[in-house]
C-alpha positions as CSV (number, residue, x, y, z in Angstrom):
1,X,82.4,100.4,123.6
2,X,80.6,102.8,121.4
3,X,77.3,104.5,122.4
4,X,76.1,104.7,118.4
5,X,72.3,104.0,118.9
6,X,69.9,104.1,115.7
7,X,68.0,106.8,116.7
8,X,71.4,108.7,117.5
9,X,72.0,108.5,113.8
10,X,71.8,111.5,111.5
11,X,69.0,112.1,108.9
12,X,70.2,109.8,106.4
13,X,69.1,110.1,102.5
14,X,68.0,107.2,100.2
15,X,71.1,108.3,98.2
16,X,74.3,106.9,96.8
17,X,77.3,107.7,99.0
18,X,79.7,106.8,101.6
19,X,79.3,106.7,105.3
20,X,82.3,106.3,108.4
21,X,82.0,104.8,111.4
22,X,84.5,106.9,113.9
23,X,85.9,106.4,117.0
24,X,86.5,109.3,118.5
25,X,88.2,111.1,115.4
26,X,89.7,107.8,114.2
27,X,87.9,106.0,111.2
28,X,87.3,102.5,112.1
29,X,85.5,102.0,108.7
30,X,85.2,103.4,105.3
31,X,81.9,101.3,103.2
32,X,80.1,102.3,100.3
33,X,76.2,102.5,99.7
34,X,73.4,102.7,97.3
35,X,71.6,103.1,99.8
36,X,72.7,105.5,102.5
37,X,69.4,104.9,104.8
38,X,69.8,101.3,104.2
39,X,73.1,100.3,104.6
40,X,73.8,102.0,107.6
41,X,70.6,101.0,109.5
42,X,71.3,97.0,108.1
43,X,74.3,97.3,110.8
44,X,72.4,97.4,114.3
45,X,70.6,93.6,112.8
46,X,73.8,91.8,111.9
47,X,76.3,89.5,112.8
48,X,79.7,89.3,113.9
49,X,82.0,92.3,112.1
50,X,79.3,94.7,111.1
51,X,77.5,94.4,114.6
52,X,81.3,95.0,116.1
53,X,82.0,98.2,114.1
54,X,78.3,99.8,115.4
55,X,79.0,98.7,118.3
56,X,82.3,99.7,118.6
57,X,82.0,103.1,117.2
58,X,80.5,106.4,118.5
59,X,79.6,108.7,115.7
60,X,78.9,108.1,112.0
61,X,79.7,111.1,108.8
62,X,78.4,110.1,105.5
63,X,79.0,111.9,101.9
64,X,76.2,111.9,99.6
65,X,77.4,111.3,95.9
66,X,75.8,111.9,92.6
67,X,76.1,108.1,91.5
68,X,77.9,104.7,92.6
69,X,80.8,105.3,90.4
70,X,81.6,108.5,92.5
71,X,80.8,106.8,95.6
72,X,83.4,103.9,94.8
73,X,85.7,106.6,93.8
74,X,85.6,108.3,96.9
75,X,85.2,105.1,99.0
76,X,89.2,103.8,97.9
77,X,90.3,107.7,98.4
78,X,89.2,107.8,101.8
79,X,90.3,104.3,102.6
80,X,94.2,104.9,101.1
81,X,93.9,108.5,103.4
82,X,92.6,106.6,106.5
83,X,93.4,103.0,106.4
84,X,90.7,102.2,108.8
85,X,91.3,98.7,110.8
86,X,88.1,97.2,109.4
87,X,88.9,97.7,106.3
88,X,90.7,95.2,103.8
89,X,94.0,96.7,103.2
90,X,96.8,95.2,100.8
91,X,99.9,93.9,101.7
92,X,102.8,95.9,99.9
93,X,100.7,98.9,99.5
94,X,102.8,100.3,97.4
95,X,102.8,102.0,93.9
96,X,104.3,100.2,91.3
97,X,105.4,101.4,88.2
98,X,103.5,102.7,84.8
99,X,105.0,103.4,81.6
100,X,103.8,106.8,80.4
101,X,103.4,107.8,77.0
102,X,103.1,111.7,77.2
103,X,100.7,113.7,75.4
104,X,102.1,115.8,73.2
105,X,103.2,116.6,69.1
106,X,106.0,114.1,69.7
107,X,105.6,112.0,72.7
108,X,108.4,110.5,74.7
109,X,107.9,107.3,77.0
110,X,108.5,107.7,80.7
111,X,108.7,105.1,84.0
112,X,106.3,106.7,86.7
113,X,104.3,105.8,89.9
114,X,101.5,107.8,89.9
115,X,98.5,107.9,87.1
116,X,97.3,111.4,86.6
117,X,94.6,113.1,85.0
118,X,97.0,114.6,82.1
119,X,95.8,113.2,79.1
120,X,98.6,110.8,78.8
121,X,98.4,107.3,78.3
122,X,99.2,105.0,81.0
123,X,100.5,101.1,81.0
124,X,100.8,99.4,83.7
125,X,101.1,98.5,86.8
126,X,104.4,96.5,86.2
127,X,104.7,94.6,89.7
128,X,108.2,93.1,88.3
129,X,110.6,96.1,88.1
130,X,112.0,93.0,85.5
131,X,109.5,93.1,83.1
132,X,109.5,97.1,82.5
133,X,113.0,97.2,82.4
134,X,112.9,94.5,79.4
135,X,110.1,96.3,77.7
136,X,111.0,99.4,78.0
137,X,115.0,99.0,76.8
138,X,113.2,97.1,73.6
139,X,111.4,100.0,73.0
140,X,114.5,102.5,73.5
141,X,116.6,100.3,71.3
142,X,114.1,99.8,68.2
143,X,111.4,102.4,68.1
144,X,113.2,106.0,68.3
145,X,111.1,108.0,70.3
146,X,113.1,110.8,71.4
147,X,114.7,110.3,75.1
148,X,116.9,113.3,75.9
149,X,114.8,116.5,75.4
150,X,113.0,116.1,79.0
151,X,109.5,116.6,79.7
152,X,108.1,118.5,78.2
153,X,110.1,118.6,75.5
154,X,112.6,121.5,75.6
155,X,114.8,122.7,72.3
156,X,118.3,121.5,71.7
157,X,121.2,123.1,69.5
158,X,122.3,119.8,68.5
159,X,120.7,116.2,68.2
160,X,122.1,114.0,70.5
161,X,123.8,110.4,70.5
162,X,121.0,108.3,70.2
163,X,120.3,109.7,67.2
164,X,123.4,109.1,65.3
165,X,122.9,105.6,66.5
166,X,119.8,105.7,64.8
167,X,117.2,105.6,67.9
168,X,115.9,108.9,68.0
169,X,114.1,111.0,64.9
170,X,115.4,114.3,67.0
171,X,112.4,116.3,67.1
172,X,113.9,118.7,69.7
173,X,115.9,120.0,66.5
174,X,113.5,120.1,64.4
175,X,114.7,116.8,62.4
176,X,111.6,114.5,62.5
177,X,109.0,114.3,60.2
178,X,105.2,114.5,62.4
179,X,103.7,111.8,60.0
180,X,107.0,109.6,60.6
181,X,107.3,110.4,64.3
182,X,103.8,109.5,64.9
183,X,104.1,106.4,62.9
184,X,106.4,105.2,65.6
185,X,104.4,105.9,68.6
186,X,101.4,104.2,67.1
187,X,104.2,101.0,66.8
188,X,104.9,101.7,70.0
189,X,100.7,101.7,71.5
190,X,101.0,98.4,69.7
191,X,103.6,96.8,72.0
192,X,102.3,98.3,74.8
193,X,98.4,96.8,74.4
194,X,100.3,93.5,73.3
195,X,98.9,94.0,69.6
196,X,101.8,91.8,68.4
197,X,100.4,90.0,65.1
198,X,99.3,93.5,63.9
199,X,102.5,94.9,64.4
200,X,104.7,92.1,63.1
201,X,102.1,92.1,59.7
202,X,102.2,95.8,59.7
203,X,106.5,95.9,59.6
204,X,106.5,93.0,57.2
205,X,104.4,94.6,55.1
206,X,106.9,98.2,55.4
207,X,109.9,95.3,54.9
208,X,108.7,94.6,51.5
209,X,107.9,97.7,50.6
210,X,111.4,99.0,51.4
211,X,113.2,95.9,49.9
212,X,110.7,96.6,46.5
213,X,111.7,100.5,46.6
214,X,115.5,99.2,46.8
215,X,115.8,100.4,50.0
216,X,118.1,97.3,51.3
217,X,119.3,98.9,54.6
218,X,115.7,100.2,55.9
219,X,114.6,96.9,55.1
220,X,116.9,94.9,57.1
221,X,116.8,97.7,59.8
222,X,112.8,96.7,60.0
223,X,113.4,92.6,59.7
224,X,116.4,93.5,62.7
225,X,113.0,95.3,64.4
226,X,110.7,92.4,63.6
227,X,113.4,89.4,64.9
228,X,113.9,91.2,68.3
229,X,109.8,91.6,68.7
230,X,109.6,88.0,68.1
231,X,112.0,86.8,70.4
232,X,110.9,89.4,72.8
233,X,107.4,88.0,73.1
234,X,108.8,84.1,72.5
235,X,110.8,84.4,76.1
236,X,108.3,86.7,78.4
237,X,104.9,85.6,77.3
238,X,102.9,82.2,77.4
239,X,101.0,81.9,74.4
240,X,97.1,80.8,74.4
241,X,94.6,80.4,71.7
242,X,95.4,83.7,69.6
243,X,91.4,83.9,69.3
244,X,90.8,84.7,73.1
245,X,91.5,88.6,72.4
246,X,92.2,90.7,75.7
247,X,91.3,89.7,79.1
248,X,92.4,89.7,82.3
249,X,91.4,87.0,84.9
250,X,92.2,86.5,88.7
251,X,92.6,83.8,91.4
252,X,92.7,83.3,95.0
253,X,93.9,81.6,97.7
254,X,93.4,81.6,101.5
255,X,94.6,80.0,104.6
256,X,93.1,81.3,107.7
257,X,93.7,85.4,108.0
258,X,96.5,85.3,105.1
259,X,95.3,85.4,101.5
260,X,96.8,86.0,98.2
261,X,94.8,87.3,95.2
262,X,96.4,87.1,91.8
263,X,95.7,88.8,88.3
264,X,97.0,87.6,84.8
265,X,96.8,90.3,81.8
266,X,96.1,88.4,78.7
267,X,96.6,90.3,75.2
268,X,96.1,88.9,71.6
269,X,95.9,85.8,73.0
270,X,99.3,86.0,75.1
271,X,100.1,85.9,79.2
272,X,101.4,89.5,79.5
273,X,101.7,89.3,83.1
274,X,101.0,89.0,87.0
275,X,100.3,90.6,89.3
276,X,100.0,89.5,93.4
277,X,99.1,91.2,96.1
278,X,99.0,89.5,99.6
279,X,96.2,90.5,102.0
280,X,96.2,89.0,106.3
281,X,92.7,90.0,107.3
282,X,91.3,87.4,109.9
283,X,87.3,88.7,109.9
284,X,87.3,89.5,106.3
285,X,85.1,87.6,104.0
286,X,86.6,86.3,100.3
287,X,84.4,88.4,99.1
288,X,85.5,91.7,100.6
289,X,88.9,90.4,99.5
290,X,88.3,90.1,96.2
291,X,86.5,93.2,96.1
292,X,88.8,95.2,97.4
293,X,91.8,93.8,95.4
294,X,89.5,94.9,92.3
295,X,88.7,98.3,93.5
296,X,92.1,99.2,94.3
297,X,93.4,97.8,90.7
298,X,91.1,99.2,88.0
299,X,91.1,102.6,89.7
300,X,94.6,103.5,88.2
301,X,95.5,100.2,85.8
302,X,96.0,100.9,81.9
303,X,94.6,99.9,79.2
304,X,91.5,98.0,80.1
305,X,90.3,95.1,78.6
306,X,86.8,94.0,77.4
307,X,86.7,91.2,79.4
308,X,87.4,90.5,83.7
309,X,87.1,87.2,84.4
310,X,86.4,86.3,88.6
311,X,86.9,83.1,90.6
312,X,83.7,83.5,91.9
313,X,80.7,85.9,92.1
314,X,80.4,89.0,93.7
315,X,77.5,91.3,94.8
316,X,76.9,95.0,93.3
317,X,79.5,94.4,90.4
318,X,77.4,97.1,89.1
319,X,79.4,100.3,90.2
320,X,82.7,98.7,88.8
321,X,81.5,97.9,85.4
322,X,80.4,101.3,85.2
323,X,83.7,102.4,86.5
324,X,85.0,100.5,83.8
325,X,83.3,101.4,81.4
326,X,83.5,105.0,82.2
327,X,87.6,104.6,82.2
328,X,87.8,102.6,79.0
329,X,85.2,104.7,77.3
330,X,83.2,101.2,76.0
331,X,82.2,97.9,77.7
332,X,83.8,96.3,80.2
333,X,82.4,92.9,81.2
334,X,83.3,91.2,84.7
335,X,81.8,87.6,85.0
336,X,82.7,83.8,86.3
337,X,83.1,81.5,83.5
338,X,81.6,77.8,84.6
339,X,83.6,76.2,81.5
340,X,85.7,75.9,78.6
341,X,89.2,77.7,77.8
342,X,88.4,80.6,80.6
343,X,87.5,78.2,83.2
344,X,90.7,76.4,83.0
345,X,92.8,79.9,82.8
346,X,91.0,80.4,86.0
347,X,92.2,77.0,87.3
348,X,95.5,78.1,86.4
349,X,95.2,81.0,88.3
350,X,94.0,79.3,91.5
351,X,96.8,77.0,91.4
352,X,99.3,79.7,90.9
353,X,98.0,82.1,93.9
354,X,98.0,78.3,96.2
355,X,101.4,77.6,94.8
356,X,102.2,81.8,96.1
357,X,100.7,81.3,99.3
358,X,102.8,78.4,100.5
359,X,105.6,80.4,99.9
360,X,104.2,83.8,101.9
361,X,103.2,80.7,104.7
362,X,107.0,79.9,104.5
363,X,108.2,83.3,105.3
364,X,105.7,84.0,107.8
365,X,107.3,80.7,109.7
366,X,110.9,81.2,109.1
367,X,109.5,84.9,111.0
368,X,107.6,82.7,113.9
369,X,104.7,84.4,112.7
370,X,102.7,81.3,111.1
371,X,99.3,82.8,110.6
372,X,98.2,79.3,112.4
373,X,100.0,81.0,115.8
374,X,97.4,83.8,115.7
375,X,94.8,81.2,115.2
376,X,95.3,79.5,117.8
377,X,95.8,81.9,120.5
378,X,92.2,83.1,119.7
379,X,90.5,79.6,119.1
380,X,92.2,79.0,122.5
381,X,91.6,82.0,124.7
382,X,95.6,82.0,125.0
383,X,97.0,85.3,126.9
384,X,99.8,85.5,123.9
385,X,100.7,84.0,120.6
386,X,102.3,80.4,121.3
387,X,105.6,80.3,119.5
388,X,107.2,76.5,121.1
389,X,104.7,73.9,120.4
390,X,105.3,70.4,121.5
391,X,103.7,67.4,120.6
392,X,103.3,64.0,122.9
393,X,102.5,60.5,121.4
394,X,102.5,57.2,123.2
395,X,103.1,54.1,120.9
396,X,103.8,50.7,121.7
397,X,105.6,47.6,119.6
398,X,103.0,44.2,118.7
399,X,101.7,45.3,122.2
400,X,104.9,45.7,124.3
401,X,108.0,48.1,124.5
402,X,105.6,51.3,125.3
403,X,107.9,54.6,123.9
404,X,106.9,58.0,124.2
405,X,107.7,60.4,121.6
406,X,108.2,64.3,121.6
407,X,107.8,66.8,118.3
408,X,108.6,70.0,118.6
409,X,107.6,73.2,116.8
410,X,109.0,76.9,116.9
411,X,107.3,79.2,115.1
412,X,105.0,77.3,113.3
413,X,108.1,75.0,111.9
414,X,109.6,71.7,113.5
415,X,112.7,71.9,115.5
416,X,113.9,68.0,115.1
417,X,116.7,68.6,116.3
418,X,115.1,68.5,119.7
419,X,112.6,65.5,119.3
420,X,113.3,63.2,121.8
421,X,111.7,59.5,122.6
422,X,111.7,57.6,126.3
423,X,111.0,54.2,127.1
424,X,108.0,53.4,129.9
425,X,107.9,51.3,132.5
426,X,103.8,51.7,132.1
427,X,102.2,48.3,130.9
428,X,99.1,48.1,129.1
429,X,97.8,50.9,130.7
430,X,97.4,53.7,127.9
431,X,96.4,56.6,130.2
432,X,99.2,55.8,132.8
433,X,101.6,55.6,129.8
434,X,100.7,59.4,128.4
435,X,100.5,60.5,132.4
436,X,104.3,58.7,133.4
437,X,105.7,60.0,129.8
438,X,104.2,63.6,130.1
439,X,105.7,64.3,133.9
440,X,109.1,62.6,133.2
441,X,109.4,65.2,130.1
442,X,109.2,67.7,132.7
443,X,111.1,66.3,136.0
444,X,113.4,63.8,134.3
445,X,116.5,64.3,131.5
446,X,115.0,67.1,129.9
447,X,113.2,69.3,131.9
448,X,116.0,71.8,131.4
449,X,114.7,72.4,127.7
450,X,112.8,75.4,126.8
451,X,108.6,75.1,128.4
452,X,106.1,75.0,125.6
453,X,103.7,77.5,125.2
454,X,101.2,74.3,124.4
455,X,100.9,71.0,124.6
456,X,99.4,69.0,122.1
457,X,98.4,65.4,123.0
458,X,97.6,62.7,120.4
459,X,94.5,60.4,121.5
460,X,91.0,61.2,123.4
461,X,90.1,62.8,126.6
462,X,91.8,60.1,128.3
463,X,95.1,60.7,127.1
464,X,94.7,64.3,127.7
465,X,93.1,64.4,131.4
466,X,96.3,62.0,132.0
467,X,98.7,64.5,130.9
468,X,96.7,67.3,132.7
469,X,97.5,65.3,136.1
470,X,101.0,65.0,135.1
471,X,101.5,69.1,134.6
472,X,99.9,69.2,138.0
473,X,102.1,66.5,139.6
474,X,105.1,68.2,138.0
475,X,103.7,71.9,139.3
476,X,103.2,73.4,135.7
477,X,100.2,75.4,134.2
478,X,100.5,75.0,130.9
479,X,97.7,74.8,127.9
480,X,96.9,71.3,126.2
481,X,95.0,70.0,124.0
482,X,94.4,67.0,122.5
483,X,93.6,65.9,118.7
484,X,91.3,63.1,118.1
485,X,92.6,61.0,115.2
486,X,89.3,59.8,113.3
487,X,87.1,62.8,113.4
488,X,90.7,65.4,114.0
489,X,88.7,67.1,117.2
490,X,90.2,69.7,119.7
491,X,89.6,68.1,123.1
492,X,90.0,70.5,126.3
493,X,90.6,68.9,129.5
494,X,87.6,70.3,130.8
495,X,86.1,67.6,128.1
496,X,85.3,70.6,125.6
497,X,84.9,69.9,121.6
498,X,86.2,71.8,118.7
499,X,85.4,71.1,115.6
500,X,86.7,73.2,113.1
501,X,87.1,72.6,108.7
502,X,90.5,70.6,107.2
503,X,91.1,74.1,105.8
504,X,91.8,76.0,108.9
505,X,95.3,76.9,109.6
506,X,95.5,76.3,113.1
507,X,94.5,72.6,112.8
508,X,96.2,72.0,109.6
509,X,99.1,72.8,112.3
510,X,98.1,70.6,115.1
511,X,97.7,67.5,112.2
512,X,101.3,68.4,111.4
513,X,102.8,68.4,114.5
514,X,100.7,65.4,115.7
515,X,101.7,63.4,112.8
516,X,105.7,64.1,113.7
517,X,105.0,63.5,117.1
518,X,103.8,59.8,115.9
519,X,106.5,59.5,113.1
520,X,108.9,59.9,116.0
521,X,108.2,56.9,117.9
522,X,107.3,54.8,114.5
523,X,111.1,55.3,113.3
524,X,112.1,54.2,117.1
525,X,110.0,50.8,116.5
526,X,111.3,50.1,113.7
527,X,114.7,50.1,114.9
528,X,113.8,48.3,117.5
529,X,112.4,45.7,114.8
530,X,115.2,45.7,113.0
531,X,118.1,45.2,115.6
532,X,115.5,42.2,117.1
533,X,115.4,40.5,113.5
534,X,119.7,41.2,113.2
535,X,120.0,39.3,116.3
536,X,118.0,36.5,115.1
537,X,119.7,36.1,112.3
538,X,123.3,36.1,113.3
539,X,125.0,32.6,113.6
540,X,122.3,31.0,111.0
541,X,124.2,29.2,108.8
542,X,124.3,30.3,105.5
543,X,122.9,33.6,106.1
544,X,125.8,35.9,105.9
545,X,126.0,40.2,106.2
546,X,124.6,40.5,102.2
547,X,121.6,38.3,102.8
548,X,120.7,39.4,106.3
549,X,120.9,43.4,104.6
550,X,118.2,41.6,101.9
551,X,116.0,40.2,104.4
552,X,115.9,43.2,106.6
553,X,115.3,45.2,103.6
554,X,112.6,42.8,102.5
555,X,110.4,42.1,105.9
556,X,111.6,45.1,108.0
557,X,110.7,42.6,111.3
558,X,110.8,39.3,113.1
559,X,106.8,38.1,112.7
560,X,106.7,39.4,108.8
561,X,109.5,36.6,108.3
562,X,108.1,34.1,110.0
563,X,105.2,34.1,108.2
564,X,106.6,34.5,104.7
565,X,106.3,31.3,103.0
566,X,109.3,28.9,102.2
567,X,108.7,29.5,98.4
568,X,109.2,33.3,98.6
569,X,111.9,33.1,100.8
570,X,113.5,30.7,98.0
571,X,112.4,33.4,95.1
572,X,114.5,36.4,96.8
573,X,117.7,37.5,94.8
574,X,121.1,36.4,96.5
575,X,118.6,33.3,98.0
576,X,118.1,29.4,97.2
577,X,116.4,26.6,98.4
578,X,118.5,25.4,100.5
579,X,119.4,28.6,102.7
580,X,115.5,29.1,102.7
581,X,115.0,25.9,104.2
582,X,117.8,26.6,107.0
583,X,116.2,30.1,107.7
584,X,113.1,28.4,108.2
585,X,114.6,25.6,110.9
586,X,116.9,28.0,112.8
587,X,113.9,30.6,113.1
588,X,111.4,27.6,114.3
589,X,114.1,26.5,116.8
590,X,114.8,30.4,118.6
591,X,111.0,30.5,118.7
592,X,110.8,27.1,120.4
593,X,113.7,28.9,122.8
């Protein structure tokens, strides 16, 4: 525990800046003020994280800055240099790559990972190694920026193959014209910002001009330029309403601690691409989320557009617009569109980051390490993270034939392979029918499987004080809970509630396994059904193997065809009248038996 008291606190300006909480001389938290006096002081009267990281930590430094844009600089440079806990850190942290075109008399296009302050022009990030690779051989094969001469560019005796093949103007021997030469990079800066329709009308409009001059070959070499652009742009892009300009727009998803935040570059109308980054961060808020996936993007990605569009509002956008606007050298607007056009591209973005979290849920399970796991060692106090879960259900058939069933989950995935099912000898006694089931599972045929790490019972307090006395009758201490089907309540067997929202990982996990558990012994009644009705209907005359297949197709059990009416039974394909009418007496005669 931290001994950080407010009047321990150093004199603290009403200034724009950036304060840590430390630990000793680790940085549990890196946060960002306009307010320096402020901020900190709001700590020591909140709730829950903030409240933590006071209490938690025993000194605080702070940085004064000029403005919020410098204090938001600083903020993501001192969080990338000390990745405090507190703070919201993105999965795959790494740095993906930019296409750089240099600055210089004849630039040449490079693949990098870093942005730096060199005067070049960036584009990018490219989270698909794919997509860069397609864009950038496009570029090599039709727009002959030079590609040999290094960086910067160094002299050569003699031009090289590329241009003899026609894809390089050779300035390192002096070859290219400067007027030409920059007439391809400016071609170039179009297919980079996505400026397609001006490009395509500019190179027609050099096509004809060629083709009117006589110039046959340059012409087709430009319609060979054109064709590729289009198909280019046809195959990697989604095309929207031409109208809607540059933009880029996000979504997000979230189950529990893991959540994925998406971004989709639209240019000239067109889906350039996405990007996805994956964050697991159990105490942070969407918000901080959101806010950090935005801070950590538009500090390095290139070009900007005029227009951000958010899933949903955020507090002090302030500081980023300015950022933005500072980096793009004009306007930059952030806002949540409430409908139209952008409000379904954000729709579509939603669904796309839900559709990418199921997966990063699957590979977390195939791992064991179902975010649900974590969740419910802490919602249950458990001393590790359960990995075997197993799942009890007690069902019964038109009142008789009580079965127990068994589901089983490893790693937040079912194991059916080891669902099992038991008959009781219990009568109508539902407690005494959970209590015999629950210690046979443990003292009968398959007590040598693995123990669970939890038990999960399906029914009230009841069922789950019952199994309780079984795990004491068999000599076991393991943790139970039960899940109350109307309401879907966490009952303890000290008779404590939890209530927690449909959303929340840990009992979207529970309703999963709970819903196997009664699958289980559903498929084991309706076997039971069907092999009844079977028996029933062998030896009726005139019911042979095709129409007893029909009728146990048709009714599934014994009661659903006693009551189906003579005309119905006449109706079915493969029946008649008159093999309806002997169902009908050789069923009333067994059930006069």
């Amino acid at each position: 525990m931290g001994s950080v008291r407010p009047e321990d606190l150093p004199p603290l300006p009403e200034a724009p800046g950036v304060y840590l909480w430390k630990q000793g001389e680790e940085v549990l938290y890196v946060g960002k003020a306009k307010s320096l006096r402020a901020r900190v002081r709001s700590y020591f009267h909140a709730e829950g994280k903030p409240l933590r990281i006071a209490q938690e930590a025993t000194s605080l430094d702070f940085i004064a800055t000029r403005d919020e844009v410098e204090a938001l600089l600083l903020e993501a440079n001192l969080i990338k240099a000390h990745r405090p806990p507190y703070n919201v850190l993105l999965k795959d942290d790494k740095h993906y790559p930019f296409l750089k075109l240099t600055r210089e008399p004849f630039p040449t296009l490079l693949v990098v990972r870093r942005v730096e302050e060199d005067g070049a022009k960036y584009y990018g990030p490219f989270p698909e190694a794919g997509a860069l690779r397609r864009i950038k051989t496009l570029i090599d094969q039709y727009f002959p920026l030079r590609k040999n001469s290094g960086y910067p560019m160094r002299r050569r005796r003699y031009p090289c193959l590329n241009h003899s093949m026609g894809r390089c103007l050779a300035p390192c021997v002096g070859l290219a014209d400067p007027e030409a030469y920059g007439e391809v990079v400016r071609q170039v800066e179009a297919v980079l910002e996505g400026k397609v329709d001006w490009l395509l009308a500019h190179l027609e409009a050099k096509m004809r001009e060629a083709a009117r001059r006589l110039e046959f070959e340059r012409a087709a070499e430009i319609r060979d330029q054109m064709e590729a652009l289009r198909a280019f742009f046809a195959t990697a892009q989604q095309a929207f309403d031409p109208e809607m300009g540059d933009l880029d727009f996000l979504g997000m998803a979230r189950a529990g601690a893991l959540a994925v935040v998406q971004l989709y570059q639209v240019r000239g109308g067109r889906i350039l691409g996405r990007l996805s980054r994956v964050v697991e961060k159990e105490e942070a808020t969407d918000a901080e989320i959101l806010w950090a996936f935005l801070r950590d993007h538009y500090l390095e990605a290139s070009p900007l557009p005029p227009l951000i569009l958010l899933p949903f509002a955020l507090e002090d956008l302030s500081s980023l617009e300015a950022l933005l606007r500072q980096r793009a050298g004009r306007k930059v607007e952030v806002r949540v569109p409430k409908r139209g056009e952008k409000q379904r591209l954000l729709e579509l973005a939603e669904r796309n980051a839900r559709l990418a979290l199921e997966t990063e849920l699957k590979l977390l399970e195939r791992r064991g390490d179902h975010p649900a796991l974590k969740a419910l060692q802490d919602l249950l106090g458990l001393a590790r993270r359960p990995f075997r879960l197993e799942g009890y259900d007690v069902s019964h058939l038109q009142g008789e034939a009580r079965v127990f069933s068994m589901a089983v989950f490893e790693g937040g995935r079912p194991k059916r392979a080891e669902y099992r099912r038991m008959r009781l000898k219990a009568g109508n006694d539902d407690y005494g029918a959970m209590e015999e089931g629950v210690y046979r599972r443990f003292t009968g045929s398959l007590k040598e499987m693995p123990l669970p790490d939890l038990l999960l019972i399906d029914g009230g307090l009841g069922q789950v004080r019952a199994a309780a006395r079984a795990l004491e009758r068999a000599g076991l201490r393991i943790p139970l809970v039960g899940l109350a089907k109307k309401e879907e309540v966490l009952l303890t067997p000290e008779g404590r509630e939890l209530r927690l929202p449909l959303t929340h990982p840990a009992l979207q996990l529970l309703i999963h396994l709970r819903d196997e558990a009664h699958q289980n012994g559903l498929r084991y009644h309706q076997k039971r059904r069907s092999e009844a009705l079977l028996q029933v209907l062998s030896g009726i005359p005139g019911i042979g193997e095709a129409r007893r297949r029909l009728l146990l197709e048709r009714y599934g059990g014994l009661k659903a065809l006693m009551e189906a009416p003579l005309e119905e039974l006449a109706r079915l394909p493969g029946m008649n009248r008159q093999a309806a009418e002997a169902l009908k007496r050789a069923l009333a005669g067994k059930m006069a038996l």
